[in-house]
C-alpha positions as CSV (number, residue, x, y, z in Angstrom):
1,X,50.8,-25.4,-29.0
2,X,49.6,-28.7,-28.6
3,X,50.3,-29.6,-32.4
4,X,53.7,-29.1,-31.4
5,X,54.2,-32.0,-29.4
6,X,53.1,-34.3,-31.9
7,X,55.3,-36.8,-32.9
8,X,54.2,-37.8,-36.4
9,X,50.8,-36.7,-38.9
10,X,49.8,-40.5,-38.9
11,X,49.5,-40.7,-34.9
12,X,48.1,-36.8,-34.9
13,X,45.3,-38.1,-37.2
14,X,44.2,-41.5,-36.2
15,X,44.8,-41.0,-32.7
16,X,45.7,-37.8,-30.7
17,X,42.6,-35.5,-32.7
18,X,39.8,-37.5,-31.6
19,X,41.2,-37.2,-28.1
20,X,41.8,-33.7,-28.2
21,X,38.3,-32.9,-29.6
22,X,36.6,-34.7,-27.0
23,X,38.3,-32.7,-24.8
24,X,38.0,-29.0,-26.4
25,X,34.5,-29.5,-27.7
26,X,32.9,-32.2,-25.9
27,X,29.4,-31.3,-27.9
28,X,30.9,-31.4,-31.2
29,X,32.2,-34.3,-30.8
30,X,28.7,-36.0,-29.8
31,X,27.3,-34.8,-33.1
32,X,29.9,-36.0,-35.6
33,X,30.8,-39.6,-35.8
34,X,35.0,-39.2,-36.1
35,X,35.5,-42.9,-37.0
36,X,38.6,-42.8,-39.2
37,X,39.7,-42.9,-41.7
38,X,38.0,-39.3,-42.5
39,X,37.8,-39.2,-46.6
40,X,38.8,-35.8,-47.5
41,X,36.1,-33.7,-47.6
42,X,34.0,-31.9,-50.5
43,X,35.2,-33.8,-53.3
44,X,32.5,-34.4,-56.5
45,X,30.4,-36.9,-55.7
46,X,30.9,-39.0,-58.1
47,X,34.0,-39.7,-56.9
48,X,32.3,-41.9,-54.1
49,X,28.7,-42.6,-55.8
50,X,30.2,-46.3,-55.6
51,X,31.2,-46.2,-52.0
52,X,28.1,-44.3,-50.5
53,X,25.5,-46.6,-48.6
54,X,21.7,-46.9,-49.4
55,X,19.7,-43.8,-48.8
56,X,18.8,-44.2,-44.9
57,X,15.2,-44.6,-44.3
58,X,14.0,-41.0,-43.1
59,X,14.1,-40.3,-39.2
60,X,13.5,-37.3,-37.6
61,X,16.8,-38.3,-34.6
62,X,19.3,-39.1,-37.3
63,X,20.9,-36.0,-39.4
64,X,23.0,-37.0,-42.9
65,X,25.5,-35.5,-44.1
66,X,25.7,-33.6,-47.4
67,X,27.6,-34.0,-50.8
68,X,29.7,-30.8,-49.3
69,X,31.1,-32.9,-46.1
70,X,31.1,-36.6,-47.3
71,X,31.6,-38.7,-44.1
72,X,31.8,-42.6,-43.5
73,X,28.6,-43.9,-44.9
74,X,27.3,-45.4,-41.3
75,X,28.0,-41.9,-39.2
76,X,25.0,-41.1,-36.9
77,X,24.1,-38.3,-35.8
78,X,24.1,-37.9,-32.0
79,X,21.8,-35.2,-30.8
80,X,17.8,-35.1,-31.3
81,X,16.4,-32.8,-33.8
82,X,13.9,-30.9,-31.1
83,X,10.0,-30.4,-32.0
84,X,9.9,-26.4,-32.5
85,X,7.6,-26.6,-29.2
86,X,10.6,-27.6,-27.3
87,X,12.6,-24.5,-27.9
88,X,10.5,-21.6,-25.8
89,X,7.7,-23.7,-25.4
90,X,5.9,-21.1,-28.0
91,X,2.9,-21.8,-29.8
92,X,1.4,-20.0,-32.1
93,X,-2.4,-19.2,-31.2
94,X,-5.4,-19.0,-34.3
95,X,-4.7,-16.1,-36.7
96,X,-7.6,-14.0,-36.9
97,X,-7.8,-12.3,-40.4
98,X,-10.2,-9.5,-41.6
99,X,-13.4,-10.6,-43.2
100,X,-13.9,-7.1,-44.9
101,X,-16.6,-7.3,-47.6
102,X,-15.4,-4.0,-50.2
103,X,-18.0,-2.1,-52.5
104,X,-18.0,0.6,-54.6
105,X,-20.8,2.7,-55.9
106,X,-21.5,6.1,-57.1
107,X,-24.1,7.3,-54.5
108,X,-24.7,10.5,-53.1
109,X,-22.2,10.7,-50.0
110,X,-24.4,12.6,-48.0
111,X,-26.9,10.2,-48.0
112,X,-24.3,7.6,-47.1
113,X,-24.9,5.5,-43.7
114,X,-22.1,3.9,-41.4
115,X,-19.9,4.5,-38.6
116,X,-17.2,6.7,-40.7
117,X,-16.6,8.4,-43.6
118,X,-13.4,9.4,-45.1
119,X,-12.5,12.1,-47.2
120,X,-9.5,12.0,-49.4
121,X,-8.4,15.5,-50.7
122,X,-5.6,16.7,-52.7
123,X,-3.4,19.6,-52.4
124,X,-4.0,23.2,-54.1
125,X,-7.6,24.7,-54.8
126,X,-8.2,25.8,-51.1
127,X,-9.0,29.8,-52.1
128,X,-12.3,30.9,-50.9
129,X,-14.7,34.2,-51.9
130,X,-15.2,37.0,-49.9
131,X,-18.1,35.1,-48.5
132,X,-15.7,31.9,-47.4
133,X,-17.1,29.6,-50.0
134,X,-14.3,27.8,-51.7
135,X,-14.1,28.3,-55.3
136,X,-13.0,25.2,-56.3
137,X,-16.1,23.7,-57.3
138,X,-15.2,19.7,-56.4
139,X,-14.5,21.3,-52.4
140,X,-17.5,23.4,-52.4
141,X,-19.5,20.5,-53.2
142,X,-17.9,18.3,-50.9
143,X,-18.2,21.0,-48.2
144,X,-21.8,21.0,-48.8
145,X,-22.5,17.9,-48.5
146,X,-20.6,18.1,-45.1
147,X,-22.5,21.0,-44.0
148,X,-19.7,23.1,-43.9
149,X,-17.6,20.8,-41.8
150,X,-14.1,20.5,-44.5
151,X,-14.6,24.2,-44.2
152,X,-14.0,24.5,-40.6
153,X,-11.5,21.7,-40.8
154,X,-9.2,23.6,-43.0
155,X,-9.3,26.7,-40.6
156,X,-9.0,25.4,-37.3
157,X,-6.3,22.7,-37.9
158,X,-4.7,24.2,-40.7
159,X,-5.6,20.8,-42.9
160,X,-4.3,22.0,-46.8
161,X,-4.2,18.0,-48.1
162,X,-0.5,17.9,-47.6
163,X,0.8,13.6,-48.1
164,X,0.7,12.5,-44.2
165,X,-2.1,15.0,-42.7
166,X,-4.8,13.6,-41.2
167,X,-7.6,14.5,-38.9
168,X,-11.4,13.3,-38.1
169,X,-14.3,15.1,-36.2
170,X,-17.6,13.5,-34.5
171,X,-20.5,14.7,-36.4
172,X,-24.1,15.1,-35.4
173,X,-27.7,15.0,-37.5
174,X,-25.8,12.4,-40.1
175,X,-25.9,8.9,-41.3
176,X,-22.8,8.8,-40.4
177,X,-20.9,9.1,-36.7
178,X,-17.5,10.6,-37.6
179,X,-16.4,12.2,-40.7
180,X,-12.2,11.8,-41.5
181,X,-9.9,14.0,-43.6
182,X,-6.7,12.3,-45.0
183,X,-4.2,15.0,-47.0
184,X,-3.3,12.9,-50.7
185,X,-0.5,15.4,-51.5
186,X,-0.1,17.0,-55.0
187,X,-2.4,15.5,-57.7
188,X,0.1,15.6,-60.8
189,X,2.2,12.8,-58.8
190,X,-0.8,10.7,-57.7
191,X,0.5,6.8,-58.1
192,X,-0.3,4.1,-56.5
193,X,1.4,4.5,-53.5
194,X,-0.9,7.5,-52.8
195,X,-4.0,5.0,-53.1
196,X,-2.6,2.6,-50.9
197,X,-1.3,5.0,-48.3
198,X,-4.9,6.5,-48.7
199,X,-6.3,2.9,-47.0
200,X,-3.4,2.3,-44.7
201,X,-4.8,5.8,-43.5
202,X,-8.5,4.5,-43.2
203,X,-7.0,2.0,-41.0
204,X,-5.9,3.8,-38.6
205,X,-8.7,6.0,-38.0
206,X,-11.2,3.2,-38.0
207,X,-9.3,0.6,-35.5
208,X,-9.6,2.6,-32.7
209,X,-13.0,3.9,-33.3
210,X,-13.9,0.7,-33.4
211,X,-16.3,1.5,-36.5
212,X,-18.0,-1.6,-38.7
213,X,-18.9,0.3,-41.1
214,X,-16.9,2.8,-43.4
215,X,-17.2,4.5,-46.9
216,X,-14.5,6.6,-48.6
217,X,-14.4,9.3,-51.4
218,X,-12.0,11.3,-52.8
219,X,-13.2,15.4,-52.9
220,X,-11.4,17.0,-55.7
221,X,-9.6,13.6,-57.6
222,X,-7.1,14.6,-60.9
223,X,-8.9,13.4,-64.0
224,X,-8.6,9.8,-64.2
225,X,-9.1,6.8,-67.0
226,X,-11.8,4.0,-66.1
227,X,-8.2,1.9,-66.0
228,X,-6.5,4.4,-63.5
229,X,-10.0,4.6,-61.6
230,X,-10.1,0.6,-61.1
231,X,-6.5,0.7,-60.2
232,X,-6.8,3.0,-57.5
233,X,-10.0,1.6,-55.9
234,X,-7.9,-1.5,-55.5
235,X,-5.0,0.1,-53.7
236,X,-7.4,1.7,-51.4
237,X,-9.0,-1.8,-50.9
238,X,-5.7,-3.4,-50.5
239,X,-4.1,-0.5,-48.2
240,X,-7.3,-0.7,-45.7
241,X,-6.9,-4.6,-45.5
242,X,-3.5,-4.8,-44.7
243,X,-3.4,-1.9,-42.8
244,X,-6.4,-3.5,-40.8
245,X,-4.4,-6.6,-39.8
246,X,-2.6,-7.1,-37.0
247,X,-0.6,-10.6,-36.2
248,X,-1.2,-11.2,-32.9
249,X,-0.7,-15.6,-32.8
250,X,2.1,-14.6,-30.4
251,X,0.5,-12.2,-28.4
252,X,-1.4,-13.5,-24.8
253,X,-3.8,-10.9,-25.9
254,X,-5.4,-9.9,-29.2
255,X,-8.4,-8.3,-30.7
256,X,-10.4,-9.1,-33.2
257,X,-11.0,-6.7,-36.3
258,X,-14.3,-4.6,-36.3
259,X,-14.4,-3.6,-39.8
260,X,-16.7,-5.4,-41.8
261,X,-18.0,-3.0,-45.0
262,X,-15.9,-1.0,-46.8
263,X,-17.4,1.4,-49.4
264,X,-15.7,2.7,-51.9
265,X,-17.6,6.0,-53.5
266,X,-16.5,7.9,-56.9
267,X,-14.1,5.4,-58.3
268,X,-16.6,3.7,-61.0
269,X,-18.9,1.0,-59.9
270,X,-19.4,-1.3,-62.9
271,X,-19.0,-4.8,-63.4
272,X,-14.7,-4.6,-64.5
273,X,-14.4,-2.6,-60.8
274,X,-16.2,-5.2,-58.8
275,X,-14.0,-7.9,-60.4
276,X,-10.9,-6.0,-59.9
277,X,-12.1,-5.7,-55.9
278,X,-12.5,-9.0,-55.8
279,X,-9.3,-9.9,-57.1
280,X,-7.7,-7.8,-54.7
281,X,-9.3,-9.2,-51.6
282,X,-8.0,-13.1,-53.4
283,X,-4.9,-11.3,-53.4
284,X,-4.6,-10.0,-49.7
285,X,-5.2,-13.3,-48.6
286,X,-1.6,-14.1,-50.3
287,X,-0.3,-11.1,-49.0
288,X,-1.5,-11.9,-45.4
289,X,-0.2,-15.5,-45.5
290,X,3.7,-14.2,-46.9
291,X,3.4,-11.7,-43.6
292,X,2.3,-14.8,-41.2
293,X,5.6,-17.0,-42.5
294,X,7.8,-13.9,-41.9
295,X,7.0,-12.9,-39.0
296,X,6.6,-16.6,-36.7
297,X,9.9,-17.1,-34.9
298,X,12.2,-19.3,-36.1
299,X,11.8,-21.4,-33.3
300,X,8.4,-22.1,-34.9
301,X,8.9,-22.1,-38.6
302,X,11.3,-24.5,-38.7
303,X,11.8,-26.2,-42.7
304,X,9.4,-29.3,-41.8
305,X,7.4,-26.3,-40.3
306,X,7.4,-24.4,-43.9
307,X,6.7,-27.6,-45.4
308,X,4.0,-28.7,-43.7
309,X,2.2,-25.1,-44.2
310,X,2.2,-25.6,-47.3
311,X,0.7,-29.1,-47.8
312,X,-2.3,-27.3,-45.9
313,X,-2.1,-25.0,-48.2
314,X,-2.3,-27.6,-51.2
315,X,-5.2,-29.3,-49.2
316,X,-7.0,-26.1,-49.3
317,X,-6.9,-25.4,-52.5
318,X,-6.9,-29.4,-54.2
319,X,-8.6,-28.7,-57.2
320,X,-5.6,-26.5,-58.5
321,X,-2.8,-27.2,-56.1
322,X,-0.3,-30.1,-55.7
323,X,3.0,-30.6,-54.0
324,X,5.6,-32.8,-53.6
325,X,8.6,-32.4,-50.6
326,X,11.4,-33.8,-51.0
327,X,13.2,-34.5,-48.2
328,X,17.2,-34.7,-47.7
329,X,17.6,-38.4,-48.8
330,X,16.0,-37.6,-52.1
331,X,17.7,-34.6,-52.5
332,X,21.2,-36.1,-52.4
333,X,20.3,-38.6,-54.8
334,X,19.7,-35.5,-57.3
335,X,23.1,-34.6,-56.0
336,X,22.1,-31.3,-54.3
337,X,25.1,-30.6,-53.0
338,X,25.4,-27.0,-52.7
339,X,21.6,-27.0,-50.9
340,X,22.7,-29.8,-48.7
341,X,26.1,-28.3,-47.5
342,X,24.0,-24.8,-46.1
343,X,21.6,-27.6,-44.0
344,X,24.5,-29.8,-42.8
345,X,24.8,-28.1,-39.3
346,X,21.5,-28.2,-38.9
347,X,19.4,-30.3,-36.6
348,X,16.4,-29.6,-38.3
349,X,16.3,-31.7,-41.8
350,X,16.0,-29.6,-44.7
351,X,12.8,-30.1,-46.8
352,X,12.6,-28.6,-50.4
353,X,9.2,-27.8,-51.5
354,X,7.5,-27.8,-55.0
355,X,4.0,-26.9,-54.9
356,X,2.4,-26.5,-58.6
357,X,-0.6,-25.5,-60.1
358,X,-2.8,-25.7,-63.1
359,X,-6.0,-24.1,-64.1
360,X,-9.2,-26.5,-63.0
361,X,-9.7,-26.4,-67.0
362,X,-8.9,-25.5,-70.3
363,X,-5.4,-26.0,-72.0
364,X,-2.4,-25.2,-70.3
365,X,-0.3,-23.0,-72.5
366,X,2.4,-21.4,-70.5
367,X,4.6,-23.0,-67.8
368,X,6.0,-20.4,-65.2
369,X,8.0,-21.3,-62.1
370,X,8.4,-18.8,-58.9
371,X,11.6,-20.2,-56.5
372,X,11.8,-18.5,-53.5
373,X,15.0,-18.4,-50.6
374,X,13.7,-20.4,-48.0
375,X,16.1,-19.7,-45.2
376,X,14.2,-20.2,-41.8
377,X,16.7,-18.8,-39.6
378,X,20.7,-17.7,-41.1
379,X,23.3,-17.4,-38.2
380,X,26.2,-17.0,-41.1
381,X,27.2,-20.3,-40.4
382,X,31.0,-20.2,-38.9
383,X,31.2,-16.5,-40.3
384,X,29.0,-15.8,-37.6
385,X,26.8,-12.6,-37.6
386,X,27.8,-10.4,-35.4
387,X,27.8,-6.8,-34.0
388,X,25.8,-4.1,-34.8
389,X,23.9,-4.3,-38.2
390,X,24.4,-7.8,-38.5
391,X,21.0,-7.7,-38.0
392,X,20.9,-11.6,-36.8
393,X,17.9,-10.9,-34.6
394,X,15.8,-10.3,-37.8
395,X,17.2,-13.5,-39.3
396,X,13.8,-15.0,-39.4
397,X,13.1,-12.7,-42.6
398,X,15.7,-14.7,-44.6
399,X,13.0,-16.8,-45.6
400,X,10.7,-13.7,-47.6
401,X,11.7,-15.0,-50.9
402,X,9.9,-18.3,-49.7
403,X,7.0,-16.2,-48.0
404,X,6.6,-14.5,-51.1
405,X,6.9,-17.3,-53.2
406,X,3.8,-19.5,-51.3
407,X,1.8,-16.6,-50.6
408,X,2.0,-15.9,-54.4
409,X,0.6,-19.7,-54.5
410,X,-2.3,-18.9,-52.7
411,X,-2.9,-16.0,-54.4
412,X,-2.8,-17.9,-57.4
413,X,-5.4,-21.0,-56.2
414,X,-8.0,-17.9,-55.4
415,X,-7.7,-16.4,-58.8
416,X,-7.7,-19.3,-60.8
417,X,-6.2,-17.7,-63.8
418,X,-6.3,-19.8,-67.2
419,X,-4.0,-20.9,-69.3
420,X,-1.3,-20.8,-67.4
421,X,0.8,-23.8,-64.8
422,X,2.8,-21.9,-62.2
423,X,5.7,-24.2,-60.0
424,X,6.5,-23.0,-57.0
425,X,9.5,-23.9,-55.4
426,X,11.5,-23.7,-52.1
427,X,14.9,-24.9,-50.2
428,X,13.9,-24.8,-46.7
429,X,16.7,-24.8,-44.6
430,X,18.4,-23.4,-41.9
431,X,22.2,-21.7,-41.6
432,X,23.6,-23.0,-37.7
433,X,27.0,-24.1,-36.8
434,X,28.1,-27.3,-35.5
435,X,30.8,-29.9,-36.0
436,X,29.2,-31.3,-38.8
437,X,28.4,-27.9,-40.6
438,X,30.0,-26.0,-44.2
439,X,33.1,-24.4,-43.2
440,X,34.7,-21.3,-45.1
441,X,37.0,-23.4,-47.6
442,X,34.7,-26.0,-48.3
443,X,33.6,-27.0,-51.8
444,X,30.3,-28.0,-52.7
445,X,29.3,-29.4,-55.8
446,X,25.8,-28.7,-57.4
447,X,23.5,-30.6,-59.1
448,X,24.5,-29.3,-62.5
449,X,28.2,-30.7,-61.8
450,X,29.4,-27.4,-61.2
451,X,32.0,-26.9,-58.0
452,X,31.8,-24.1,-55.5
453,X,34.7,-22.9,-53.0
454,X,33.0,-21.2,-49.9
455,X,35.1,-18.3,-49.0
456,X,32.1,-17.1,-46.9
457,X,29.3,-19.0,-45.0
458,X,26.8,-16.2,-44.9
459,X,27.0,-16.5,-48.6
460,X,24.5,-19.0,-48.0
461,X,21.2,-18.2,-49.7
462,X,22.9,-17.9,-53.5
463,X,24.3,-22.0,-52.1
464,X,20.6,-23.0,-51.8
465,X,19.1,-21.1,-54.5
466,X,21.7,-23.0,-56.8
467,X,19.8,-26.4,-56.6
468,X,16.7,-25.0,-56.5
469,X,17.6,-23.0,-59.9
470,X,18.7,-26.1,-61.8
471,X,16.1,-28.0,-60.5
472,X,13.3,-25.9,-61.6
473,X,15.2,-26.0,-65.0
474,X,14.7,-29.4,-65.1
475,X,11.1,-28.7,-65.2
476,X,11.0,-27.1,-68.7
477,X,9.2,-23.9,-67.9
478,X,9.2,-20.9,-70.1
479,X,9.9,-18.4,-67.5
480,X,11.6,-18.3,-64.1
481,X,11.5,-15.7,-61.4
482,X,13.8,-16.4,-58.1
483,X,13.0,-13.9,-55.1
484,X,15.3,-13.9,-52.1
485,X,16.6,-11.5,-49.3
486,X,20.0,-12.2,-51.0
487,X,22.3,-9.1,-50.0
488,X,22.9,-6.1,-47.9
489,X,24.8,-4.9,-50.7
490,X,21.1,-4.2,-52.6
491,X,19.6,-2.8,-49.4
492,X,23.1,0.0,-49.0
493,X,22.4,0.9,-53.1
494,X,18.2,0.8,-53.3
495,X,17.1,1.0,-49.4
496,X,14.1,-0.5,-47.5
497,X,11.1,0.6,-50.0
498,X,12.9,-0.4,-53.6
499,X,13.6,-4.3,-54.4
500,X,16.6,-4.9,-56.9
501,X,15.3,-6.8,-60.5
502,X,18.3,-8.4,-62.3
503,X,17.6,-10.0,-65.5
504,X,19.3,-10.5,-68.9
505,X,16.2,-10.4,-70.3
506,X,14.3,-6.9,-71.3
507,X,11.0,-8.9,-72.1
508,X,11.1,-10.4,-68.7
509,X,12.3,-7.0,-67.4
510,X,9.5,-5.0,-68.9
511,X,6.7,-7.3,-67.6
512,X,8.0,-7.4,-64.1
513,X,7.9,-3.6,-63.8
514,X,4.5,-3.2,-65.4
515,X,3.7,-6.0,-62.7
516,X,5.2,-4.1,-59.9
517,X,3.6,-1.1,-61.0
518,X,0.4,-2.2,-60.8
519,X,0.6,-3.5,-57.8
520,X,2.2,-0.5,-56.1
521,X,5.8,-1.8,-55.4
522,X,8.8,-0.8,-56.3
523,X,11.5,-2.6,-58.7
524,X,14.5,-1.1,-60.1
525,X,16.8,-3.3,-62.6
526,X,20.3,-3.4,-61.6
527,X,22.7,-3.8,-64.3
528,X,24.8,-7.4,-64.4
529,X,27.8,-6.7,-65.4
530,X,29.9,-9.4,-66.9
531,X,33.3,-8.0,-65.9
532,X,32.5,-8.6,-62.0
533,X,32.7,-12.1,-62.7
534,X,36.5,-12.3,-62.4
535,X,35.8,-11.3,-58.9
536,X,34.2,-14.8,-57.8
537,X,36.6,-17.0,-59.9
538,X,38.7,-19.8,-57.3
539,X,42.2,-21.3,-58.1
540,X,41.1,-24.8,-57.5
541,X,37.1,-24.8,-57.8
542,X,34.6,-23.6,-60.8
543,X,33.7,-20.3,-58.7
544,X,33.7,-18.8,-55.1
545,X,30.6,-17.9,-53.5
546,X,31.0,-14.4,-53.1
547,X,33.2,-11.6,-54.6
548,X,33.8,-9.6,-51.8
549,X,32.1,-5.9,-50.8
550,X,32.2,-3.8,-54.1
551,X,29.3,-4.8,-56.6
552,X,28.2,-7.3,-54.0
553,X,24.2,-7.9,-55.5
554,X,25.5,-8.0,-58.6
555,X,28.0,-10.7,-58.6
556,X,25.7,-12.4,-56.6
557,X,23.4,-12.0,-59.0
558,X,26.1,-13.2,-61.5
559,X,26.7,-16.5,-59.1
560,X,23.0,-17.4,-59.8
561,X,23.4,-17.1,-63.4
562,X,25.8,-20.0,-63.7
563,X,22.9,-22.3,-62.4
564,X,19.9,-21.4,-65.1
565,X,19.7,-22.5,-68.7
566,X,20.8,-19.9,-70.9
567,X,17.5,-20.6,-73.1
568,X,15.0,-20.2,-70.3
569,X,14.4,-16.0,-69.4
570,X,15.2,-15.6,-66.0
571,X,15.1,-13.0,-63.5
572,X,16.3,-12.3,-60.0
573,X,14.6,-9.8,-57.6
574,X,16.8,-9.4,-54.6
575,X,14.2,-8.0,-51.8
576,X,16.3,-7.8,-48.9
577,X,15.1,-4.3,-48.7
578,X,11.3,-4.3,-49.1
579,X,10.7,-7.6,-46.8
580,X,10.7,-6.2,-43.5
581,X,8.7,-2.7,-42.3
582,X,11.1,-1.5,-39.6
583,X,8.9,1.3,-38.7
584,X,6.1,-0.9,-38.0
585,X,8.4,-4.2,-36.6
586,X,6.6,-6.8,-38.9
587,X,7.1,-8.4,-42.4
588,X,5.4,-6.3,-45.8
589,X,4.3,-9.4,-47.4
590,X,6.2,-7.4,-50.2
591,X,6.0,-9.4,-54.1
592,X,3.1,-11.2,-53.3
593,X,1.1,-8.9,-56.0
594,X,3.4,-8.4,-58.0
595,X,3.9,-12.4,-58.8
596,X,-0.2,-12.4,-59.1
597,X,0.2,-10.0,-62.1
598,X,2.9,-11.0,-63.4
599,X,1.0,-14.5,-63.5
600,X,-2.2,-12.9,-64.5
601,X,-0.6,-11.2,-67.6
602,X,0.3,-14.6,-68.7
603,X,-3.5,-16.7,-68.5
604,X,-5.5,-16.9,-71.4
């Protein structure tokens, strides 16, 4: 209504708008310098390159703007970008991270010594004689050695090895203190899921018994190759680590984990299993680390947060790590405009990470690249999050793709595999609001020249992803893998459990799922389906950044594409699913092992 009174567009413009801003939004208008003439914004860059300023020394109280909302060259920013220890006054205390050592032998489990052992038995093969001696020799023996404990088991609690059972007993006249039964479910659909859920059960009976010491052995296991035998050792391994740790850096109280031996008993115990343990505990540390980054509160991981977590990581690990971050002065002058326009509301500066490593010797012979969704916290921008499902509580998680991505890097520096030069890269950002922030209707232009109309904010993570995809082009690498909680679309069609591959590549496609595979997490390839792209096609710019609700992962998927070099295989694994446990209210550290393999497979 007060438009209305406006006498002409000239005097609405120069004079009555920055008076009636001040007056709406008071706060807004302290953050954006309205000096006018405003140049219309979201133009291509080039347009201006000859009119832009100097890049402005870096400063932690100044915010630039972004190719997407070009502003006079001299606009400051007006309100301080606060320390992450001024928000809550939260800080996080030491993580404390199992130090398990893991075995495996052949011996004799009744002779076996320690606080607990666990028994791992399948279903079927529970008959007995008439004089209650089961006939199935693998439980007779196993009962046996237990001195007739299973046996009693299987009466009194009605235990038949069912997926989910569970039960221990305190024993007496034993090496060991307690004996546990964990049910593995039906033998002819044994995977590794049912080796991993096998540890994840040893976890929970040792943490509150408190035991150092604990050996495991499966009673009556479905033949099995030396392969299949190493595989599953290593998900038990893996499944008892993780399922040992608990985060507790925000907790006023924690407790350190007791478990210190794990023995693994049955499984093989030559020289290719006690390398395939060890990678597995190299491998956990990744894991562990992606689950840290997820779960700290984005008042603490902040993008200069992320960053600076992983120049400790390349200090650890200098003999085969580097990085370079660029921060958002650079980044404009490799016209990131797309990346930019997501961080513009921001107070916090965006930083975009590339950490890369080669083998400590030998000849480099395949260059792979990992880039990861590095969204620290996602409001949706001006089309806000809200109501139930939104799920803007959670928000923190929209970084996983990055978690993923650096905890693969760690993985990586512990395995050391040859051959073989991995980039990892990230665009850390957050998605706020504020007068200076991407509004629906903007358009952004990316690196690669290419224009984007924003027809939704929370479209954000494809925005950043774009930059980071041409950049890593840029590189040359033979292969490219991009991980990011990128839809809800994928988590309606696949679920929590089941991350979303999408690839134009069946090599590529084939590797990640024997990668995922072995490491016990699940993929499924999505199709890509050219058609859908008419759905993200704008009048007046190359492409909107989202097609709407029907095929939603895929044309996102689709919307990446326009961003990677046709020559380089690429693949997309949209993991807004498999990120977050809500059951047990903390990140899965889910990829991480997958990306090792995947890695691996490619060394020399």
């Amino acid at each position: 209504m007060a438009m209305a009174a406006l006498k002409s567009p000239t005097v609405a413009a120069v004079e009555v708008l920055p008076r009636l801003v001040s007056r709406l939004c008071p706060a807004a208008f302290a953050q954006v310098s309205l000096a006018f003439p405003v140049r219309f914004t979201g133009l291509r860059p080039s347009q201006y390159d000859h009119t832009l300023a100097a890049p402005i020394p870096f400063d932690s109280n100044k915010k630039r703007s972004s190719f997407s909302t070009i502003a006079p060259a001299k606009a400051e920013i007006r309100v301080k970008a606060l320390h992450p220890a001024e928000v809550g006054l939260t800080k996080a205390s030491e993580a404390v991270v199992p130090q398990i050592s893991v075995s495996a032998s052949d011996s004799d489990v009744s002779e076996w010594k320690g606080d607990i052992l666990i028994v791992g038995v399948f279903e079927g093969g529970f008959g007995k004689d008439v004089n209650g001696i089961f006939e199935t020799a693998a439980l007779k023996k196993i009962d046996d050695a237990l001195g007739g404990i299973f046996g009693e088991i299987v009466v009194d609690e009605d235990f038949s090895g069912k997926p989910g059972q569970s039960t221990s007993a305190r024993v007496s006249e034993r090496g060991f203190k307690r004996v546990g039964f964990v049910g593995l479910g039906k033998p002819k659909t044994v995977s590794s899921k049912t080796w991993k859920s096998l540890g994840e059960s040893i976890a929970s009976i040792v943490k509150p018994a408190q035991a150092k010491t604990v050996a495991v052995v499966v009673a009556n296991p479905p033949d099995l190759s030396s392969e299949a035998k190493k595989l599953a050792a290593s998900a038990i391994a893996s499944g008892t680590i993780l399922g040992v740790f608990e985060d507790t850096r925000f907790k006023s109280e924690s407790k350190k984990p007791v478990l210190e031996n794990l023995d693994i008993v049955g499984l093989g115990s030559d020289a290719a299993t006690a390398e395939k343990l060890d990678q597995t505990l190299k491998v956990s540390t990744g894991v562990i680390f992606a689950k840290q980054l997820v779960n700290a509160p984005p008042n603490v991981l902040i993008p200069s947060v992320l960053a600076d977590e992983a120049e400790n990581l390349t200090a650890n690990y200098s003999d085969v790590l580097t990085i370079k971050i660029l921060d958002e002065d650079t980044c404009k002058e490799l016209k990131m405009g797309s990346y930019l326009g997501v961080a513009a509301a921001s107070t916090n500066p965006p930083k975009f990470i590339h950490i890369q490593y080669k083998p400590p010797t030998g000849e480099v012979k395949t260059r792979l690249a990992i880039v990861g969704k590095g969204l620290t916290f996602d409001s949706g921008g001006y089309n806000l999050k809200t109501g139930p499902g939104s799920m803007i509580e959670l928000m923190k998680f929209d970084m996983g793709g990055a978690a993923a991505t650096i905890g693969a890097a760690k993985a990586v520096a512990e395995v050391k595999p040859s051959g073989v030069e991995v980039n990892f890269i990230v665009a850390a950002c957050e998605n706020m609001i504020s007068g200076g922030g991407m509004r629906p209707g903007d358009i952004l232009t990316a690196s690669n020249g290419k224009t984007i109309e924003v027809n939704n904010t929370d479209a954000e993570g494809r925005l950043t992803l774009a930059d980071a995809l041409v950049y890593t082009c840029n590189l040359k690498v033979d292969k490219i893998v991009d991980l990011a909680t990128l839809t809800g679309a994928c988590i309606i069609a696949l679920g929590n459990d089941i991350g979303g591959m999408f690839t134009p590549n069946d090599a590529l496609a084939e590797e990640l799922t024997s990668a995922s595979q072995a490491a016990g997490e699940k993929l499924w390839r999505m199709p890509m389906e050219e058609s859908y792209w008419e759905m993200m096609k704008s009048g007046i710019a190359d492409m909107v950044n989202t097609g709407g609700r029907p095929g939603g992962s895929i044309t996102a998927s689709l919307f990446l594409k326009q961003f990677v070099d046709e020559n380089i295989p690429w693949a997309h694994l949209d993991i807004a699913g498999p990120v977050w446990s809500n059951e047990k209210k903390s990140a899965t550290g889910f990829a991480v092992a997958t990306l090792l393999n995947w890695v691996v497979k490619h060394s020399s």
